[in-house]
C-alpha positions in Angstrom: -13.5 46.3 -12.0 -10.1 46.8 -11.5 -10.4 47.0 -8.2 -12.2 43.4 -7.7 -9.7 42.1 -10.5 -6.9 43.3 -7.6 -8.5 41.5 -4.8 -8.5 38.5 -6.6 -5.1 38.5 -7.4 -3.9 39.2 -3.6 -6.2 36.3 -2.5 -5.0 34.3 -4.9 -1.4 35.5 -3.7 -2.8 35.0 0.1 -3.9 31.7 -0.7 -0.4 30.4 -2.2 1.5 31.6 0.1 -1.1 29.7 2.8 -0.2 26.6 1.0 3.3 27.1 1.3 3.5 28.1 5.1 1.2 25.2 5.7 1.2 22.0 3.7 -0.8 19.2 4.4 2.1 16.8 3.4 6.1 16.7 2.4 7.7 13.9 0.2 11.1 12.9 1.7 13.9 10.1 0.4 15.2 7.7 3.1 17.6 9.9 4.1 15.2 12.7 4.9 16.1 14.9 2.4 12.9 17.1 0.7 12.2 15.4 -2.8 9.8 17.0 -5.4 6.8 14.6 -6.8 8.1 14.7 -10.4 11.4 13.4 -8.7 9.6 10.4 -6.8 7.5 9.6 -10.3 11.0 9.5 -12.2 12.6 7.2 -9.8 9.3 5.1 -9.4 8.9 4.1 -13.2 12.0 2.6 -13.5 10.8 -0.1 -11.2 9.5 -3.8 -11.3 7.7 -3.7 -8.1 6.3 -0.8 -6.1 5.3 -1.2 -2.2 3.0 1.8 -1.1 2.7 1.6 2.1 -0.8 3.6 3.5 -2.6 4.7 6.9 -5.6 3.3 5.8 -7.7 6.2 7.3 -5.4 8.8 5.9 -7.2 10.7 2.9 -3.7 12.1 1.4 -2.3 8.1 1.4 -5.6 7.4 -0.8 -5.4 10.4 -2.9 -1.3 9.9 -3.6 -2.2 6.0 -4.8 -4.5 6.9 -7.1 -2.6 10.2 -8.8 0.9 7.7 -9.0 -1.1 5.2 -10.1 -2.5 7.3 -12.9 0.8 8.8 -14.0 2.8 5.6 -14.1 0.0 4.1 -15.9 1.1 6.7 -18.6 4.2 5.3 -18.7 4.5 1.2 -18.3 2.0 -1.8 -18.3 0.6 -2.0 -15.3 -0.8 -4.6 -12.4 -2.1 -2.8 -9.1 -2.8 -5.2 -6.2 -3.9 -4.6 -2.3 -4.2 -5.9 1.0 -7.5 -4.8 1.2 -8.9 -7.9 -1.1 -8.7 -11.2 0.1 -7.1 -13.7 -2.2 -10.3 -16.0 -2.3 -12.1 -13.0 -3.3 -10.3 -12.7 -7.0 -13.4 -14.3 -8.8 -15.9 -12.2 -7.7 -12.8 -9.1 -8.1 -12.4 -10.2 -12.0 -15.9 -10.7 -12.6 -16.2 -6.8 -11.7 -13.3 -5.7 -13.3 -14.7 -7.2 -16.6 -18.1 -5.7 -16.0 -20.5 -9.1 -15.0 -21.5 -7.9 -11.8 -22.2 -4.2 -10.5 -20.5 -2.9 -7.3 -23.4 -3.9 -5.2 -23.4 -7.3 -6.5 -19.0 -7.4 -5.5 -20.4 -6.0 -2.3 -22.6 -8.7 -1.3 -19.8 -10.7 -2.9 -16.9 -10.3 -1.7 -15.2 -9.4 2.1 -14.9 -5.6 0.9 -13.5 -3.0 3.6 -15.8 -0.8 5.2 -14.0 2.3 3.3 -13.4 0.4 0.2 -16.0 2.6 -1.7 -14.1 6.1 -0.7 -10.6 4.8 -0.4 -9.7 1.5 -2.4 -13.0 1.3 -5.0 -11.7 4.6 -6.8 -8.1 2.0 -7.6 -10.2 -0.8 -8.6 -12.8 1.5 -10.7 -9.3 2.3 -12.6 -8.2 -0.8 -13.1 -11.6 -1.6 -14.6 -11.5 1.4 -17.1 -8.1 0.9 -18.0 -8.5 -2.8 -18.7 -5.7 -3.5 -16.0 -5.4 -6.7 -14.0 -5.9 -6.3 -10.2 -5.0 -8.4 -7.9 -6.3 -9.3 -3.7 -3.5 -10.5 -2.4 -3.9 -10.9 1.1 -4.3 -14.0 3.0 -8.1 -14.9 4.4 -8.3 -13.3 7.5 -9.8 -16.7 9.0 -6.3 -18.5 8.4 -4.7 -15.5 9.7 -7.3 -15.9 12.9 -5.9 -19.4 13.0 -2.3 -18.7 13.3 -2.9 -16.5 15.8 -4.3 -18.6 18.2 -2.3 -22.1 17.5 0.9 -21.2 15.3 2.1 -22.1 11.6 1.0 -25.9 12.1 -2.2 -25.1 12.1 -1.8 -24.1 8.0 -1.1 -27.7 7.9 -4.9 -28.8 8.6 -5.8 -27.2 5.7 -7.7 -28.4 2.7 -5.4 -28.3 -0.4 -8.0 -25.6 -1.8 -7.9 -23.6 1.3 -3.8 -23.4 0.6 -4.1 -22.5 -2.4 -5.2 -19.2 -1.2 -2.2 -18.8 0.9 1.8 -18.8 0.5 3.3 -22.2 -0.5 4.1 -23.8 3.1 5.5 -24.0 5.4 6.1 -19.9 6.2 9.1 -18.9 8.2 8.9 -15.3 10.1 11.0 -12.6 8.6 14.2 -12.4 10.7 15.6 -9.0 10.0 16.7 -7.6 12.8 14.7 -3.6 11.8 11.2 -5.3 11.0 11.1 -7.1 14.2 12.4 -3.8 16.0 9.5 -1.8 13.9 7.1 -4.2 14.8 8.0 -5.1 18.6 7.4 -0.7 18.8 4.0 -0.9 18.4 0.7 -2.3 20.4 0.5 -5.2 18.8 4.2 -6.8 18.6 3.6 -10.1 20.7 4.8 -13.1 18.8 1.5 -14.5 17.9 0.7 -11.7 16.4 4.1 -11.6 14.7 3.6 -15.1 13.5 -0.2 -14.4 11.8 1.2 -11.1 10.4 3.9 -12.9 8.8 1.1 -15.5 7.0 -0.5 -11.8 5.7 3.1 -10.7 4.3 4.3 -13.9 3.0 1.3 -14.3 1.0 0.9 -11.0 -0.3 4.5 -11.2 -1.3 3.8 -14.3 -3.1 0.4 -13.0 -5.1 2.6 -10.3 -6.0 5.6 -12.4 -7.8 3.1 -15.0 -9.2 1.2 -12.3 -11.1 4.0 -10.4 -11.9 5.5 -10.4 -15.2 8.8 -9.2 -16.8 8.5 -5.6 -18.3 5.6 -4.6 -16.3 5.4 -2.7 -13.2 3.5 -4.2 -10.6 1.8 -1.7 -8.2 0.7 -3.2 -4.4 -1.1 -1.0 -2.0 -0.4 -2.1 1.7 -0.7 -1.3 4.9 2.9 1.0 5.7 3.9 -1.4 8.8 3.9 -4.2 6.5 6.8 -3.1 3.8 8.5 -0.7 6.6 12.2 -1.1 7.1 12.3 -2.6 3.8 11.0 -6.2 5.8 7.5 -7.9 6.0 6.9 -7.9 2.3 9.5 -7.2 0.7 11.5 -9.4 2.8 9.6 -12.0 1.2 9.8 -10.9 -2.2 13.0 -10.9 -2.1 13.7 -14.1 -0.8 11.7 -15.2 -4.6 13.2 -12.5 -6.8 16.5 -11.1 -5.4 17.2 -9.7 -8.4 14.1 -6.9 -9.3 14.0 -3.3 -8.9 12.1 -2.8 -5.5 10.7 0.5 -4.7 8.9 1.2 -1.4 6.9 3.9 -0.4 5.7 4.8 3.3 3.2 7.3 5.1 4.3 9.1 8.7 2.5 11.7 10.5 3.9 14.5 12.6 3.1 17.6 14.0 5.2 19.4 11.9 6.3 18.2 8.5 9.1 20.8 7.0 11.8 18.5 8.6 11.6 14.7 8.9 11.8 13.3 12.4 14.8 10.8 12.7 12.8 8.1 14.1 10.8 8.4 10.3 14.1 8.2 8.3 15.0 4.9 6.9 11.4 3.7 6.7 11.4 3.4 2.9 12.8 5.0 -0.4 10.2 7.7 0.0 8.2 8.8 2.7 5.3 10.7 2.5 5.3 13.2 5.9 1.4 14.2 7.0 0.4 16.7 8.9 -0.8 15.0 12.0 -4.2 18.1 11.7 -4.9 15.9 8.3 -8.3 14.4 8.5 -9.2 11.1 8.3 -11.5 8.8 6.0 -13.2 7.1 9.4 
C-alpha cells in the first residue's frame, strides 16, 4: 500500500511538473509581461465593456470565454453578446433564452455556426440559466455580401427594416493607422474587403452600446482581428462612448509560449498566447 500510495504521489509530481514545462497557453498584458488569471479577472471587473477576441477554432479561446464569463458573472450584472449571431436572428435568440423553443427549433431558426453547439451554445446555455440578456450583434452576412461587391451605397437600397439590423448609416471605415496595418497583413486586406468588414464592426459596436447599460458589464465575444490594435470595434465604440472603461482581450498562437513574440505585443490589454500543438474545434 504504501508503495502504490508513493507512486501516486511521484505521478502526481511527474504530472505537475509536465504542466509546468509544457503549457498549453500563457496570459500576457500589452506589454508582454506574464500576468496571472486572478490578475486579468481583477482588472476585467472593473470594466464597462469587454472585447474578447477568439480563433474561432481554438478550444482554449472557447474554454477561457466561458470560465471569465462565469467568474465575472459572480461579480457584476452581466450582458454577453457575439459575432456569431446575426442581429436579425435576436427573436428566435430570446425566444430560446426564455425557454419557447428547444435548441433544434433555434437551429432550424436561426443562421447558427456550424460549431455553435461545441463552442458558442455552452455561452448562450449560460445566459439562459442565469436569466442574462444575450445579444447577436453582427451585421447579416447578405448586407455584408453586398458591400463587398458594390461599396457603402449599396446600404442605401435598403428597406428601412433591413437597416434596422445594421449600424445607423452612412458607415465610415476605421482610419487608424495600426488596424489598417493589422488588417492589410493578412490574406484578406483588399479594400473591399476592408469596407464589408467595417459594416461587421460598426454594427457590432453599435448592438453593443445600444444594449448596454450604466453599471453593468457588457461581455462581446468576437473574432480577435476585429478588436485587435484596439481598432475595428472598439474604434467604433468609441467614437459613441469615449468615455467607458474598455477592456480588450486577444488570442495568438506560437510555437513556443514562455515569451511573447514582439509582433504579438500591443494587440490588446491581455493576450492569451497558445501553443501553436493546441488542437482545434474543426
Amino acid at each position: 500500500m504504501k508503495k502504490i500510495k508513493l507512486l501516486l504521489f511521484l505521478l502526481g509530481i511527474g504530472n505537475l511538473l509536465l504542466g509546468q514545462s509544457m503549457p498549453s497557453h500563457v496570459i500576457y498584458n500589452a506589454k508582454g509581461k506574464k500576468i496571472s488569471y486572478g490578475k486579468m479577472i481583477k482588472s476585467l471587473q472593473s470594466s464597462d465593456i469587454i472585447l474578447f477576441g477568439e480563433y474561432h477554432n481554438n478550444p482554449i479561446s472557447h474554454w477561457l470565454q466561458y470560465e471569465i464569463t462565469k467568474e465575472l458573472n459572480d461579480k457584476r450584472t452581466l450582458v454577453l453578446g457575439a459575432e456569431m449571431i446575426e442581429a436579425d436572428n435576436q427573436d428566435e435568440l430570446d425566444r430560446y433564452l426564455k425557454g419557447d423553443i428547444d435548441y433544434d427549433e433555434l437551429d432550424s431558426l436561426a443562421r447558427l455556426w456550424p460549431n455553435h453547439k461545441t463552442d458558442y451554445g455552452p455561452l448562450v446555455d449560460f445566459a439562459k440559466d442565469n436569466g442574462l440578456t444575450f445579444i447577436g450583434t453582427n451585421i447579416p452576412r447578405r448586407y455584408a455580401k453586398m458591400v463587398y461587391s458594390g461599396g457603402y451605397e449599396v446600404l442605401d437600397t435598403l428597406s428601412e427594416q433591413d437597416k434596422s439590423w445594421i449600424a445607423p448609416l452612412p458607415i465610415t471605415l476605421d482610419t487608424t493607422q495600426a488596424y489598417n496595418q493589422f488588417i492589410a497583413s493578412q490574406e484578406y486586406g483588399s479594400p473591399a474587403l476592408l469596407k464589408a468588414q467595417s459594416t461587421k464592426d460598426a454594427t457590432m459596436a453599435y448592438f453593443i452600446y445600444k444594449n448596454f447599460k450604466k453599471g453593468d458589464l457588457f461581455i462581446h465575444y468576437n473574432g480577435a482581428y476585429h478588436s485587435n490594435m484596439y481598432g475595428g470595434i472598439l474604434w467604433y465604440l468609441k467614437k459613441m462612448a469615449s468615455d467607458l472603461n474598455y477592456a480588450t482581450i486577444t488570442t495568438v498562437s506560437q510555437d513556443n509560449v514562455k515569451k511573447l513574440l514582439k509582433e504579438n505585443r500591443h494587440l490588446a490589454d491581455f493576450i492569451i498566447c497558445v501553443d501553436s500543438d493546441m488542437t482545434t474545434t474543426y
